[in-house]
Structure formats: structure tokens, C-alpha cells
LOMAR-945298 format. One record per atom (N, C-alpha, C, O): residue in three letters; atom name; z, x, y. Coordinates in Angstrom, 2 decimals. Each point is the difference from the previous one (the first is absolute). Layout:
<node res="ALA" atom="CA" z="Z" x="X" y="Y"/>
...
end
This chain:
<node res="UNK" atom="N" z="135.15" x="199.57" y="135.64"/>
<node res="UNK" atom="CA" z="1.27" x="-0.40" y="-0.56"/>
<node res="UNK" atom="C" z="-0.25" x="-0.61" y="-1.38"/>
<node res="UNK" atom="O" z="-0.98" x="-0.67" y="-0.31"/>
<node res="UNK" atom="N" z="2.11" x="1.03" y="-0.57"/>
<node res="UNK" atom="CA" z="-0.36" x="-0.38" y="-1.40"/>
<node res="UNK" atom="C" z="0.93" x="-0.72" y="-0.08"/>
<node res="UNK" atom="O" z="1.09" x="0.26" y="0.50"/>
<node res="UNK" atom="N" z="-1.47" x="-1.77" y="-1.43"/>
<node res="UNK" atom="CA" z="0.44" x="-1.97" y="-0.25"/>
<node res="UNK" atom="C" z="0.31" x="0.69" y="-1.18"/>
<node res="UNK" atom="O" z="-0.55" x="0.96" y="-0.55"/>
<node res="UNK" atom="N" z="2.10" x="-2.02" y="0.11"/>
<node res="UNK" atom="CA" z="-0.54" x="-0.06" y="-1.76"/>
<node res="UNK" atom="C" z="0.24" x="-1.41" y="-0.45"/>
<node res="UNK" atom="O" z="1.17" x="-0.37" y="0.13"/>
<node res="UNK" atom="N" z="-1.94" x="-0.43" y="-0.58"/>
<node res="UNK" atom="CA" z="-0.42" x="-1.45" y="-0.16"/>
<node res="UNK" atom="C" z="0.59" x="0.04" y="-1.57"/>
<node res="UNK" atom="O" z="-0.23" x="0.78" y="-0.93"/>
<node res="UNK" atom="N" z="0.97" x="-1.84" y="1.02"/>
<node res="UNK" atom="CA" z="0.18" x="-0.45" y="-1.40"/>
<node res="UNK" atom="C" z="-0.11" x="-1.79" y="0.10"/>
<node res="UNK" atom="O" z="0.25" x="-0.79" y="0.92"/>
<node res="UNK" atom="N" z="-0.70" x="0.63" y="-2.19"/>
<node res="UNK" atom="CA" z="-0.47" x="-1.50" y="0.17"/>
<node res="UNK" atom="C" z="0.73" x="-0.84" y="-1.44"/>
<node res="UNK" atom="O" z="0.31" x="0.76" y="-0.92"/>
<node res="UNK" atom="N" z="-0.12" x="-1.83" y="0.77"/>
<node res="UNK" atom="CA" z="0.38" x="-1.13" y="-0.84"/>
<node res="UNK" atom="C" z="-0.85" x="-1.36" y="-0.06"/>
<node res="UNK" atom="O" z="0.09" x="-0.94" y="0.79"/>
<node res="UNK" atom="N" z="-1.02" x="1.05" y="-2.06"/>
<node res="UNK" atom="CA" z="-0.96" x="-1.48" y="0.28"/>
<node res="UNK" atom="C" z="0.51" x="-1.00" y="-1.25"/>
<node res="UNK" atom="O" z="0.22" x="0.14" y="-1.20"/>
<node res="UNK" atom="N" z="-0.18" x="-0.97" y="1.95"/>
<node res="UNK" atom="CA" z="0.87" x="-1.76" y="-0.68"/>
<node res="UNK" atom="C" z="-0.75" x="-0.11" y="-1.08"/>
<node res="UNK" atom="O" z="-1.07" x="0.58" y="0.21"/>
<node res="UNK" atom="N" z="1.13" x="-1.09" y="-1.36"/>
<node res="UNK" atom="CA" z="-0.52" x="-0.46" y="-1.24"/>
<node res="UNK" atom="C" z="-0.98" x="-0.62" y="0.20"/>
<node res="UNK" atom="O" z="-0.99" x="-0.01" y="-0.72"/>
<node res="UNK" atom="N" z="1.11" x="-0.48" y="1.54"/>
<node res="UNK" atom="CA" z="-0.93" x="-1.09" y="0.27"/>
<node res="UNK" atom="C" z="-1.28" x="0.33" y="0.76"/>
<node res="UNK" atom="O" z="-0.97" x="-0.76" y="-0.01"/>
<node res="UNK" atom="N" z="0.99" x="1.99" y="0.71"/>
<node res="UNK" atom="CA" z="-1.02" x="0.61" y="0.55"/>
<node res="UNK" atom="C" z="-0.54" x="1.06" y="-0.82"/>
<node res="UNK" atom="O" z="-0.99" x="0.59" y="0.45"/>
<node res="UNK" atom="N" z="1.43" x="-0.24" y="-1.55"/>
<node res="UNK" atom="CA" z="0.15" x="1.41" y="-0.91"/>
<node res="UNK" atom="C" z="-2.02" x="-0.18" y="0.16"/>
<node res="UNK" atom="O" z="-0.85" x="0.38" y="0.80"/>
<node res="UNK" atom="N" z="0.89" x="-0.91" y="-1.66"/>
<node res="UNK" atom="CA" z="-1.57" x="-0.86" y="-0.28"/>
<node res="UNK" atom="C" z="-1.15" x="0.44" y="0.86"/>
<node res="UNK" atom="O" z="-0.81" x="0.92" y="-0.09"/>
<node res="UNK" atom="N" z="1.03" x="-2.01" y="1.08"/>
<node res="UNK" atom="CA" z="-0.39" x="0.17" y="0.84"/>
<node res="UNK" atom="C" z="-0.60" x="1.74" y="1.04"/>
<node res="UNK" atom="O" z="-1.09" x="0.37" y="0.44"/>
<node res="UNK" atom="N" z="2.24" x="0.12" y="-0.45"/>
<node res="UNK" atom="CA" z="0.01" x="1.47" y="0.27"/>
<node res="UNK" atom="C" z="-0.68" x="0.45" y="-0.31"/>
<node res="UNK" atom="O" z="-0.88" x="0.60" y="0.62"/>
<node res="UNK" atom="N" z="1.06" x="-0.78" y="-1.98"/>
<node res="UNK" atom="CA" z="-0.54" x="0.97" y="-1.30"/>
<node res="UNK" atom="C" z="-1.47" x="-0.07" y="-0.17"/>
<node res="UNK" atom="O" z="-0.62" x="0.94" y="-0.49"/>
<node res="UNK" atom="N" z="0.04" x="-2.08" y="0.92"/>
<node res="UNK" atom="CA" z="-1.31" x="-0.33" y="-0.04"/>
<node res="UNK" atom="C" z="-0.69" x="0.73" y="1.64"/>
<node res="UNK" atom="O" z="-1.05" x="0.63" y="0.09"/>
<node res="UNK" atom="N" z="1.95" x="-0.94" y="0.98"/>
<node res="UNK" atom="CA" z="-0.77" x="0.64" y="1.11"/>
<node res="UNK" atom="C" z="0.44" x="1.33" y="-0.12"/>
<node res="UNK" atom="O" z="0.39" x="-0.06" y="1.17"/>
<node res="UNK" atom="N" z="-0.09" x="1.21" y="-1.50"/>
<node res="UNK" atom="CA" z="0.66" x="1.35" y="-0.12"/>
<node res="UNK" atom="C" z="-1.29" x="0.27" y="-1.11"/>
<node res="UNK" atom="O" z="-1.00" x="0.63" y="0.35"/>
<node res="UNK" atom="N" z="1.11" x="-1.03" y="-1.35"/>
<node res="UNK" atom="CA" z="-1.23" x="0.65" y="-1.08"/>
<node res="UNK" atom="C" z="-1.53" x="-0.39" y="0.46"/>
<node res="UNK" atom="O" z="-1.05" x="0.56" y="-0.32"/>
<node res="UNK" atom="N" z="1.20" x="-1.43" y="0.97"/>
<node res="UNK" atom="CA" z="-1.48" x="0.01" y="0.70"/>
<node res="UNK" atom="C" z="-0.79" x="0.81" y="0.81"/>
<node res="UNK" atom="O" z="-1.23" x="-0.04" y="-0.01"/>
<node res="UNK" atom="N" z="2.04" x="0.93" y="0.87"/>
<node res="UNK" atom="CA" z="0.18" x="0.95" y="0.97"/>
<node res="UNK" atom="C" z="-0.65" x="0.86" y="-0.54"/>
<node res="UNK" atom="O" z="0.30" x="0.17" y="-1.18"/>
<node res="UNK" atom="N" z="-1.41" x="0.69" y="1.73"/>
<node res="UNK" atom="CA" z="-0.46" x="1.40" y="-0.25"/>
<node res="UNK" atom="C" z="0.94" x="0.99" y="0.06"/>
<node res="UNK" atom="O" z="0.93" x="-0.27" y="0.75"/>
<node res="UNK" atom="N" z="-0.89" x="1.09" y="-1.19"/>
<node res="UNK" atom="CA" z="1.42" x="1.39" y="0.66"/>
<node res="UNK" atom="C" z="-0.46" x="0.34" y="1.32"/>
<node res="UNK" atom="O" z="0.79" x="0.39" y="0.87"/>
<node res="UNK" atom="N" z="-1.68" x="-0.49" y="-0.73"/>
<node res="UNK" atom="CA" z="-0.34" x="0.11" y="1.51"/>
<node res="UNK" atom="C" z="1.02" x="-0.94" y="0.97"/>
<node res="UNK" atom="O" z="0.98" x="0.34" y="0.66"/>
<node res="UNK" atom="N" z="-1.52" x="-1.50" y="-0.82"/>
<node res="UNK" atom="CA" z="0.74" x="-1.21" y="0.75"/>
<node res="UNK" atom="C" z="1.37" x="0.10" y="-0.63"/>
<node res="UNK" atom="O" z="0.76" x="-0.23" y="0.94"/>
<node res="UNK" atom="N" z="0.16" x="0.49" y="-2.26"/>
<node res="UNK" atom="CA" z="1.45" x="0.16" y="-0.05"/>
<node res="UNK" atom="C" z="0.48" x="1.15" y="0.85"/>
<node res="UNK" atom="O" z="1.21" x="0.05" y="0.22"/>
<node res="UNK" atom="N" z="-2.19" x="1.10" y="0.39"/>
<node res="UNK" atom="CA" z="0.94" x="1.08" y="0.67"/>
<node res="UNK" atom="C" z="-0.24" x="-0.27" y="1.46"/>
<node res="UNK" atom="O" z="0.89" x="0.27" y="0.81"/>
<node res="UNK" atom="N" z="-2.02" x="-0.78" y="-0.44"/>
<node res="UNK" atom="CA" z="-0.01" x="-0.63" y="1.22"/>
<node res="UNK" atom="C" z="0.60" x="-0.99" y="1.03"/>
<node res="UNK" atom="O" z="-0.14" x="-1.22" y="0.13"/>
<node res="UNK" atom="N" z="0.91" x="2.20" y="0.59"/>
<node res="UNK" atom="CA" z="1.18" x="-0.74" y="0.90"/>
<node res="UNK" atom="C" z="-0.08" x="-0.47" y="1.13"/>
<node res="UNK" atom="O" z="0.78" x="-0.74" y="0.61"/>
<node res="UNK" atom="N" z="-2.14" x="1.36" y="-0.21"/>
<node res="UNK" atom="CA" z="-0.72" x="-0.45" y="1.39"/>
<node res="UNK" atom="C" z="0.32" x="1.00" y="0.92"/>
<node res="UNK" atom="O" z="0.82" x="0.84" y="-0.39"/>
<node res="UNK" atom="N" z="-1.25" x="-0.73" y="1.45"/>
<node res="UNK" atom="CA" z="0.53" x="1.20" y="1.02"/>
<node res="UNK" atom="C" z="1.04" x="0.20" y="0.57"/>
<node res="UNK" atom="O" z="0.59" x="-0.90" y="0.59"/>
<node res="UNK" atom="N" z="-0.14" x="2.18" y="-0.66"/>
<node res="UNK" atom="CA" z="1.29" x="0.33" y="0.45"/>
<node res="UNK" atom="C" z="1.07" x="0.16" y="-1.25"/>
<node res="UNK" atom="O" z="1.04" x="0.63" y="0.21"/>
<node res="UNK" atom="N" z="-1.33" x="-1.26" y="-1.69"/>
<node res="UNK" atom="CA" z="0.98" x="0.10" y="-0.92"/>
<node res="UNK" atom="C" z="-0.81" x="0.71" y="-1.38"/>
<node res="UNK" atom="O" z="-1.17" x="-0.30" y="-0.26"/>
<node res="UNK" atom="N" z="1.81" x="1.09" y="-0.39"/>
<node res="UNK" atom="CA" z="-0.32" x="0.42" y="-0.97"/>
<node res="UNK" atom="C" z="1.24" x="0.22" y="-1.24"/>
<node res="UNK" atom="O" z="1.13" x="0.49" y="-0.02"/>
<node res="UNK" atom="N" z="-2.07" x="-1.14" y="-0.96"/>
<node res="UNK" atom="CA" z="1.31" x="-0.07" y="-1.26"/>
<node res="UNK" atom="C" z="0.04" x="1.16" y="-1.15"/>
<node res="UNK" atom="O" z="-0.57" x="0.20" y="-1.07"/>
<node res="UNK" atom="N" z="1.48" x="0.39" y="1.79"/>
<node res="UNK" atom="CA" z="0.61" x="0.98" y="-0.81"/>
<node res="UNK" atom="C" z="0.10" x="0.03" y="-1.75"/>
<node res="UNK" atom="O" z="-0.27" x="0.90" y="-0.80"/>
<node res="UNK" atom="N" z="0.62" x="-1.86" y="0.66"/>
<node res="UNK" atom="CA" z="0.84" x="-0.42" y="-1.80"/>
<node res="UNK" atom="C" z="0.14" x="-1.13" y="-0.01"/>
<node res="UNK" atom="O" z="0.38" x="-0.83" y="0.82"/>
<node res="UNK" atom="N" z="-0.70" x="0.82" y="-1.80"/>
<node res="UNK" atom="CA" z="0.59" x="-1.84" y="-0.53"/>
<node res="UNK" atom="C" z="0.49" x="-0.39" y="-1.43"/>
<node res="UNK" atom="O" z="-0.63" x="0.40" y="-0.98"/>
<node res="UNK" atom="N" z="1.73" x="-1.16" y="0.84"/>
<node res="UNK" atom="CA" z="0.16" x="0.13" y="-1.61"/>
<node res="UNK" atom="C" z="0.72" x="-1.08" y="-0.33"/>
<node res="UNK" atom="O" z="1.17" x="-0.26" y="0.30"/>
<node res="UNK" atom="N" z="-1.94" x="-0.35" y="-0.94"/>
<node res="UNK" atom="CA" z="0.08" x="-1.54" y="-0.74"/>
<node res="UNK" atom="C" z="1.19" x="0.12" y="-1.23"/>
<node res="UNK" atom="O" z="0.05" x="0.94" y="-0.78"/>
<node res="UNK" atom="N" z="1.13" x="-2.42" y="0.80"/>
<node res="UNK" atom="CA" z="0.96" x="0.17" y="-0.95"/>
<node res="UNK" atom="C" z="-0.52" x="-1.72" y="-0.12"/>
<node res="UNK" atom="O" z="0.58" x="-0.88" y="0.63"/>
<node res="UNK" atom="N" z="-1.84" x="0.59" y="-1.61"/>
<node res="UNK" atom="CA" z="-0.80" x="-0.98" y="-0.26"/>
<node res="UNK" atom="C" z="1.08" x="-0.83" y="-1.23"/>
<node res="UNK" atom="O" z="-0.39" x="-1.13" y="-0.28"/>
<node res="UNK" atom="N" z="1.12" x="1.40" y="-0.14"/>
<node res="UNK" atom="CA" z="1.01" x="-0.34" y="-1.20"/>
<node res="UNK" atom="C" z="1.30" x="-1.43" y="1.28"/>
<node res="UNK" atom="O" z="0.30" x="-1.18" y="-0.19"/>
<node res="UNK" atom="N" z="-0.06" x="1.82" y="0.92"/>
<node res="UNK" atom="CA" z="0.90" x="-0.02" y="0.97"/>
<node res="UNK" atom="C" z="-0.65" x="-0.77" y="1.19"/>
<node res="UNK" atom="O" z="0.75" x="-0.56" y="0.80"/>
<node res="UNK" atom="N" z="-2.11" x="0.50" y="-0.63"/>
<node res="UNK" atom="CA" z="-0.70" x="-0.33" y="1.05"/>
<node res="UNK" atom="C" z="0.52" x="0.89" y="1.42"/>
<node res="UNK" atom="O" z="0.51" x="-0.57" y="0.96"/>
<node res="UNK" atom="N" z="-0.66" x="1.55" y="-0.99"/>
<node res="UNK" atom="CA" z="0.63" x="0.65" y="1.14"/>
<node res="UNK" atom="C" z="-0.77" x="1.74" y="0.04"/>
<node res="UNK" atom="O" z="-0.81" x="0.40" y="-0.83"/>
<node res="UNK" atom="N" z="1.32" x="0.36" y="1.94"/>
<node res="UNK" atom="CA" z="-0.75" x="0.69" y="0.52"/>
<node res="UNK" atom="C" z="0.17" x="0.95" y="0.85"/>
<node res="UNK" atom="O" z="0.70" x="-0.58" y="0.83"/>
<node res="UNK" atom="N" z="-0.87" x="1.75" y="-0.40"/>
<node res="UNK" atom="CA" z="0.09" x="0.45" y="1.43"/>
<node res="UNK" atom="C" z="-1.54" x="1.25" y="0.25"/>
<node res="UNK" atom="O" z="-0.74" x="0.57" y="-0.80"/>
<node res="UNK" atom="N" z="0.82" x="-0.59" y="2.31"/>
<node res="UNK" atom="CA" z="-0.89" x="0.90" y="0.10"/>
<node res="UNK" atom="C" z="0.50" x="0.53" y="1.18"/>
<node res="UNK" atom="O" z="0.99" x="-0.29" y="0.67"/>
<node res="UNK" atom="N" z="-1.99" x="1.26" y="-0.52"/>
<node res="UNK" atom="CA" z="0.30" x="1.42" y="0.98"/>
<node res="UNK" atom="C" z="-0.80" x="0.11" y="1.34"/>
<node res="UNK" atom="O" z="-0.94" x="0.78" y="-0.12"/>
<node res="UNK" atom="N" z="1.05" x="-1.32" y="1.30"/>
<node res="UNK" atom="CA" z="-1.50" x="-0.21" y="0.69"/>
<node res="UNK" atom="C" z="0.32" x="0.60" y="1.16"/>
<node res="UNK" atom="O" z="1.19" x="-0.06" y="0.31"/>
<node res="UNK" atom="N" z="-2.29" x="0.88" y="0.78"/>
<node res="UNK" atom="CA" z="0.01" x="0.52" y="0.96"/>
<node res="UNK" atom="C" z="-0.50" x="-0.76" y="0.96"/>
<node res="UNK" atom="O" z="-0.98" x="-0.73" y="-0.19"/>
<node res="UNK" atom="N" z="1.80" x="0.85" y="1.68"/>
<node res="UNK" atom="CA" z="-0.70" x="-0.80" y="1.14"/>
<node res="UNK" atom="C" z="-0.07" x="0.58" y="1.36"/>
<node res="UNK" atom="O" z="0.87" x="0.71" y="0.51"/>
<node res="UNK" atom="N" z="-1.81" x="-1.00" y="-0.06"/>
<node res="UNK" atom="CA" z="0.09" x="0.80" y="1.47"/>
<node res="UNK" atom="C" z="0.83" x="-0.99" y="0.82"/>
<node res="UNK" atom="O" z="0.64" x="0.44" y="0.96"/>
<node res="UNK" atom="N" z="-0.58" x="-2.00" y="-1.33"/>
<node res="UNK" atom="CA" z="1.32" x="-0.47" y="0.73"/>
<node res="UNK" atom="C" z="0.25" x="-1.39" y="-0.97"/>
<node res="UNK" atom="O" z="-0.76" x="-0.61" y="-0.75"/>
<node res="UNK" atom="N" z="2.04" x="0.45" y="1.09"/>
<node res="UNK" atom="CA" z="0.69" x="-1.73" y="-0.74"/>
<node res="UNK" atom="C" z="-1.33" x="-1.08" y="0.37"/>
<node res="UNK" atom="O" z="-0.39" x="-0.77" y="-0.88"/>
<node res="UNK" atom="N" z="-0.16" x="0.78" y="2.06"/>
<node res="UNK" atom="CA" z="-1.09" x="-1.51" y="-0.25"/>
<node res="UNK" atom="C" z="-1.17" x="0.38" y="-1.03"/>
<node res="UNK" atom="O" z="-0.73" x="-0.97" y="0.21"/>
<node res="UNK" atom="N" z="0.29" x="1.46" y="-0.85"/>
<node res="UNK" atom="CA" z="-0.99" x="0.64" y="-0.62"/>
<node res="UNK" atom="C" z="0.73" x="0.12" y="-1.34"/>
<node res="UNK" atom="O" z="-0.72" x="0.31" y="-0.95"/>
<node res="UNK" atom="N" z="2.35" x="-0.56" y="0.67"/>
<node res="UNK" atom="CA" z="0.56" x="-0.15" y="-1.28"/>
<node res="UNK" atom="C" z="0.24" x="-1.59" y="-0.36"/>
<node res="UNK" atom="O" z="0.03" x="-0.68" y="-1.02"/>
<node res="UNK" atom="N" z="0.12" x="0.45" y="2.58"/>
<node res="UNK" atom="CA" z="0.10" x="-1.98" y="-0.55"/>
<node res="UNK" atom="C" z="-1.13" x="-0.57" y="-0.20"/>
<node res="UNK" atom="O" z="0.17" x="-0.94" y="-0.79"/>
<node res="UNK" atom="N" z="-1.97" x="1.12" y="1.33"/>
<node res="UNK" atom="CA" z="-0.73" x="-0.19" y="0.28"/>
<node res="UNK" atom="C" z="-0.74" x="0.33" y="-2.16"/>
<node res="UNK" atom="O" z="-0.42" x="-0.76" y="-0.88"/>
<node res="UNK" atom="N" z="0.59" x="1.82" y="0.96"/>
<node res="UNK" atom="CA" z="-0.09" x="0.13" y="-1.87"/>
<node res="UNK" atom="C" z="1.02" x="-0.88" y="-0.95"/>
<node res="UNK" atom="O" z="-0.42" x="-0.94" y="-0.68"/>
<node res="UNK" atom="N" z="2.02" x="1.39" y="0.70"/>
<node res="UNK" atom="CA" z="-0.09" x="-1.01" y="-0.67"/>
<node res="UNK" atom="C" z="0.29" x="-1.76" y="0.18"/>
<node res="UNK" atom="O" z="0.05" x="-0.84" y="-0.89"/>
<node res="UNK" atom="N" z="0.07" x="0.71" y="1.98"/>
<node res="UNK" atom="CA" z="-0.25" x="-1.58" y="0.47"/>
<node res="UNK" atom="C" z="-1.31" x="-0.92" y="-1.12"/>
<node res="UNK" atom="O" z="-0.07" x="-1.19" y="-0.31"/>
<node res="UNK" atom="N" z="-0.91" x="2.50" y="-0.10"/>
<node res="UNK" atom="CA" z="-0.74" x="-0.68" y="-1.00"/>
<node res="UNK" atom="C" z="0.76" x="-0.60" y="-1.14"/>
<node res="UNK" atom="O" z="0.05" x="-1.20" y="-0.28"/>
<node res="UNK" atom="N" z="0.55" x="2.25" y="-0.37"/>
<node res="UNK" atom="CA" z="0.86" x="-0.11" y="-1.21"/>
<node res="UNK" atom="C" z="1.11" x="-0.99" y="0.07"/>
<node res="UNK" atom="O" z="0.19" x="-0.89" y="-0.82"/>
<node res="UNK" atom="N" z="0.54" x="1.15" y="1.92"/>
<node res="UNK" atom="CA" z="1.33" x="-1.15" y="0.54"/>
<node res="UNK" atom="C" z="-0.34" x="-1.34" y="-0.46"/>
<node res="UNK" atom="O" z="0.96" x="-0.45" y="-0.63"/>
<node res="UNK" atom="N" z="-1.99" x="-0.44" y="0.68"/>
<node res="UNK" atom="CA" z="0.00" x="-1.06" y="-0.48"/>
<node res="UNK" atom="C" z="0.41" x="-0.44" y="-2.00"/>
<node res="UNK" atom="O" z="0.20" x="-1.02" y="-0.66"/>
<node res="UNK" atom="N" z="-0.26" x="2.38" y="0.46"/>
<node res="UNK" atom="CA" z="-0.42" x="-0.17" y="-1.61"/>
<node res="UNK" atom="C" z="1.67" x="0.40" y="-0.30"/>
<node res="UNK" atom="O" z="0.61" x="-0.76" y="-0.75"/>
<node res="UNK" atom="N" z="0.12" x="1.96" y="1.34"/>
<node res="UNK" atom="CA" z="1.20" x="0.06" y="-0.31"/>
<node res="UNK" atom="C" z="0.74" x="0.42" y="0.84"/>
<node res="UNK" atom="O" z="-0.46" x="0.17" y="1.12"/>
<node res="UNK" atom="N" z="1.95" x="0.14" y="-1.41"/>
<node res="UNK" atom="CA" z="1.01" x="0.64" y="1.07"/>
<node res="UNK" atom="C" z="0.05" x="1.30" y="0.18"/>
<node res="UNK" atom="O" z="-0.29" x="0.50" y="-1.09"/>
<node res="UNK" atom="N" z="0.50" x="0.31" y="1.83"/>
<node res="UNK" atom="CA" z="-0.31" x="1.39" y="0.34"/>
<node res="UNK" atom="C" z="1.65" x="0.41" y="0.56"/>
<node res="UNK" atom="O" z="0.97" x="-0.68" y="0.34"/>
<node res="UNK" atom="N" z="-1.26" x="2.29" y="-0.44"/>
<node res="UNK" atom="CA" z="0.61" x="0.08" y="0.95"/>
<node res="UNK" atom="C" z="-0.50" x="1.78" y="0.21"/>
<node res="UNK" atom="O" z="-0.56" x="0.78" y="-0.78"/>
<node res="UNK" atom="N" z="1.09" x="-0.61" y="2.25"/>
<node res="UNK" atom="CA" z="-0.52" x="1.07" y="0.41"/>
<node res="UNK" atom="C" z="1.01" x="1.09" y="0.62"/>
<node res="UNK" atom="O" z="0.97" x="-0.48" y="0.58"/>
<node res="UNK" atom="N" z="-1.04" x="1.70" y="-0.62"/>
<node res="UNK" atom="CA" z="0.70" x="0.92" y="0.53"/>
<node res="UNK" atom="C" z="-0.33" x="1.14" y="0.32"/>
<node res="UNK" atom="O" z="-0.35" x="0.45" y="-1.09"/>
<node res="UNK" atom="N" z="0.18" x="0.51" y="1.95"/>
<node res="UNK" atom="CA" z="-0.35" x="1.09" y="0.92"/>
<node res="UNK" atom="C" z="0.57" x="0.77" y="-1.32"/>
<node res="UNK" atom="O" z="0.90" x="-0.48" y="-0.69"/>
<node res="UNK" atom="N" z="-1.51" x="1.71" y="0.42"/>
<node res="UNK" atom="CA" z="0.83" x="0.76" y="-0.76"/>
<node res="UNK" atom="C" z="-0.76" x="1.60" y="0.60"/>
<node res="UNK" atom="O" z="-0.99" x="0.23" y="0.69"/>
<node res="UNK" atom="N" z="2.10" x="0.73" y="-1.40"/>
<node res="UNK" atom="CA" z="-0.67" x="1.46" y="0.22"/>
<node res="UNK" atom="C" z="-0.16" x="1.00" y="-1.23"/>
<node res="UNK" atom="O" z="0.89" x="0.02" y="-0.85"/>
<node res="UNK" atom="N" z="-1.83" x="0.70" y="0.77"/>
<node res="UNK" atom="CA" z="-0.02" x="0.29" y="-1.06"/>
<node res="UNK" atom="C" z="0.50" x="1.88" y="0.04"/>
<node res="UNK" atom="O" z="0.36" x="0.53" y="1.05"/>
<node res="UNK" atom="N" z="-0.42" x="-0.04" y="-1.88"/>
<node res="UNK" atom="CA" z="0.98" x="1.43" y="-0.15"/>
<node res="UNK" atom="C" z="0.36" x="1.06" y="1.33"/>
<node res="UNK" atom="O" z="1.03" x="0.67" y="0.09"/>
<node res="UNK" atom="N" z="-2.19" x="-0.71" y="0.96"/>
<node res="UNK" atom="CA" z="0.26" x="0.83" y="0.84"/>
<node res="UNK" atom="C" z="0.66" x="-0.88" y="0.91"/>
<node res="UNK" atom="O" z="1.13" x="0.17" y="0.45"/>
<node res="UNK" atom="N" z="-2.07" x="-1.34" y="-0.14"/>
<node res="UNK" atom="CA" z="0.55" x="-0.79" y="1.11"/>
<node res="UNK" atom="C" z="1.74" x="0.00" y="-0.11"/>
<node res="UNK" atom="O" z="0.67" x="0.21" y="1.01"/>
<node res="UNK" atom="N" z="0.03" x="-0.48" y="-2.45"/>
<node res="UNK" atom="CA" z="1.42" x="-0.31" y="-0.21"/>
<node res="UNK" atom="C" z="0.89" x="1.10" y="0.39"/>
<node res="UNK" atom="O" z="1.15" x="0.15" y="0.42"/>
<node res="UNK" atom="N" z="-2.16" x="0.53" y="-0.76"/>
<node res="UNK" atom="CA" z="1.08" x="1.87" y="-0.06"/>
<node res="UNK" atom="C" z="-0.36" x="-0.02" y="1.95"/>
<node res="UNK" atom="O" z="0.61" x="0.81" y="0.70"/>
<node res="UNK" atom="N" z="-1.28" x="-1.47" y="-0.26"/>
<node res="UNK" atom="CA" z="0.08" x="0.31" y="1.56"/>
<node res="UNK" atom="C" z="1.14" x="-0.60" y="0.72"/>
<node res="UNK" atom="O" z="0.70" x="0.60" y="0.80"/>
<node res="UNK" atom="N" z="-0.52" x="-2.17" y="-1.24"/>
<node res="UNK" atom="CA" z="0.33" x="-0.47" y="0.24"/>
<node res="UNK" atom="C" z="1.85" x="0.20" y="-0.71"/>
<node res="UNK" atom="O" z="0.99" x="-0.54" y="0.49"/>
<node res="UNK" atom="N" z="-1.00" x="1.14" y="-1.30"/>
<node res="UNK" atom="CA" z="1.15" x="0.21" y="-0.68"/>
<node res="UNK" atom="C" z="1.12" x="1.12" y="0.50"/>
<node res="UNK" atom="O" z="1.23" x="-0.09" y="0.00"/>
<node res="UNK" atom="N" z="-2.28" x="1.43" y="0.55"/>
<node res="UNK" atom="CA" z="0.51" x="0.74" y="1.19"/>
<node res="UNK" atom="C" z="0.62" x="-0.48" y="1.41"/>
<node res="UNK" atom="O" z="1.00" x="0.53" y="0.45"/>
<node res="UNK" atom="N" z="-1.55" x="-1.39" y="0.08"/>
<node res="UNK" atom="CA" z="0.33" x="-0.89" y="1.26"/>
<node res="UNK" atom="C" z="1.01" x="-0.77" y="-0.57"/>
<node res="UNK" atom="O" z="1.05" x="0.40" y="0.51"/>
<node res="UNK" atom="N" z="-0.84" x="-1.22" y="-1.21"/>
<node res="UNK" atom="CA" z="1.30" x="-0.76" y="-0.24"/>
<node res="UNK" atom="C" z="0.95" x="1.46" y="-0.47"/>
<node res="UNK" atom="O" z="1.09" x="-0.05" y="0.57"/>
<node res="UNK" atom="N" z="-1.20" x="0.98" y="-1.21"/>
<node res="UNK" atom="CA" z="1.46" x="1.47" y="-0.11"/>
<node res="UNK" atom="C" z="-0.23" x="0.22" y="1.18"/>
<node res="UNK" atom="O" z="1.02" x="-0.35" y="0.59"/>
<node res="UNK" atom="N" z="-1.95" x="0.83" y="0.35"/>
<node res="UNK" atom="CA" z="0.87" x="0.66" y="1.18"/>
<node res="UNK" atom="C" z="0.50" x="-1.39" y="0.76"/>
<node res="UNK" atom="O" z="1.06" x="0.23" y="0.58"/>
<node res="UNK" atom="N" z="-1.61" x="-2.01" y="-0.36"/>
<node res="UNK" atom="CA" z="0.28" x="0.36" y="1.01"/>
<node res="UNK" atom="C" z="2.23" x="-0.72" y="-1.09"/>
<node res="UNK" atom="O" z="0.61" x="-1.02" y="0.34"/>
<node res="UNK" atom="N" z="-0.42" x="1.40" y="-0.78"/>
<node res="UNK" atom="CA" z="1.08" x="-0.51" y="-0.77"/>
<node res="UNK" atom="C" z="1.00" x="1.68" y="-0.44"/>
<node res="UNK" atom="O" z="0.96" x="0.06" y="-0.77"/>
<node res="UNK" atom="N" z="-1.52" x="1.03" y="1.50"/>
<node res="UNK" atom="CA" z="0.71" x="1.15" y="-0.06"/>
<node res="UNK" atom="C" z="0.24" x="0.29" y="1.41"/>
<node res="UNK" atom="O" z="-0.66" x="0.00" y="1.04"/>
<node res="UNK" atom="N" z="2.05" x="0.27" y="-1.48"/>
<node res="UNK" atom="CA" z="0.99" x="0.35" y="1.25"/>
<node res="UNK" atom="C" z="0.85" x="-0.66" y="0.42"/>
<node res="UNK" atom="O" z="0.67" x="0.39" y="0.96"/>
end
């Protein structure tokens, strides 16, 4: 199942962030731990804000990743589908709404 995380960090943590995030190998920034893998990610660093794209084999393995991050800012999260999944799901809501 594919998350899409968007985040907002306080002024006051900007700093802070910014110092543990650039410290990170790219190794350790794409590393989500088991069970999650991050798709995309894309920083609006002007704005302090953000979203990314992440895959999970289940929701505890999405709180368990970012529960790291949660201390530093506010999140938020949402199940999403991407082109086929929608068009599957987009058929099932016309039929079951025909007739």
C-alpha cells in the first residue's frame, strides 16, 4: 500500500532538522527500515514543508518509521493510489452507481 506523507517543521526546529537530515548518508535518508520503502521525496525548504511517496507492507511499519521524524514535526498521512490502482477503483464506484 502506497502513504503520502506531507510534513510542516516549526521555525524553531527548522535548524535543528536541518542539521540531523544533512548528516545522514543517502543511504540512511532512503532507509525506512523493514517493510517500508520511500518512493519520492520532495523538500519545499523555503516554506519548511514537504511530502513524500512511501510503500508499506502494513500501517505499523508506517508509524514505526515515521514516529522517528514525529518528534521534530507535524505530519500527516494518507493511503493513496496511483494510475492503475484509481482507474480500478474508479470502475467499481461507475458500475456499482449504474442502474
Amino acid at each position: 500500500m502506497k502513504f503520502m506523507v506531507s510534513w510542516a517543521i516549526d521555525q524553531d526546529k527548522w535548524l535543528p532538522v536541518l542539521e540531523i537530515f544533512s548528516s545522514m548518508t543517502p543511504e540512511q535518508q532512503t532507509d525506512a527500515g523493514e517493510g517500508v520503502k520511500i518512493l519520492g521525496r520532495w523538500h519545499e525548504m523555503t516554506g519548511r514543508t514537504g511530502v513524500a511517496i512511501i510503500e508499506a507492507t502494513d500501517a505499523g511499519a508506517v508509524h514505526r518509521y515515521l514516529g522517528q521524524w514525529n518528534p521534530h514535526m507535524d505530519m500527516d498521512v494518507s493511503p493513496v493510489l496511483d494510475d492503475a490502482e484509481c482507474t480500478k477503483a474508479a470502475k467499481a464506484i461507475l458500475a456499482a452507481h449504474a442502474g
